[in-house]
C-alpha positions, 0 to 999 in steps of 0.5 A: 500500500502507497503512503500519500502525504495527504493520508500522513497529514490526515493521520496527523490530524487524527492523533492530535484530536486524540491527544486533545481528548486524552488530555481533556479526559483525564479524570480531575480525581485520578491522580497523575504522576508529574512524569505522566503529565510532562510526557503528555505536553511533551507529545502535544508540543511535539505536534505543535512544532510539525517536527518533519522525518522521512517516510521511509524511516518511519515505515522501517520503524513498523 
């Protein structure tokens, strides 16, 4: 199966949704190591900054 740009930056926009939602979800009583909620804005700010791979590095990692 080909990988299109558009299906990478689709798939993209799906995980940020997702990471918003785990983020916002989080019970208020479910206590949260400071390690769990640094790697959460870690990955958001990640997306954020659009960091760019290679395709073929990515596909070799699966």
């Amino acid at each position: 199966m080909e990988v299109s740009m558009k299906m990478v930056y689709d798939e993209l926009k799906e995980l940020r949704a997702e990471v918003s939602v785990i983020r916002y979800s989080l019970i208020p009583e479910e206590k949260v190591s400071s390690e769990e909620m640094s790697e959460i804005l870690m990955i958001e700010k990640e997306m954020e900054m659009g960091r760019r791979f290679k395709l073929d590095d990515i596909l070799a990692e699966l």
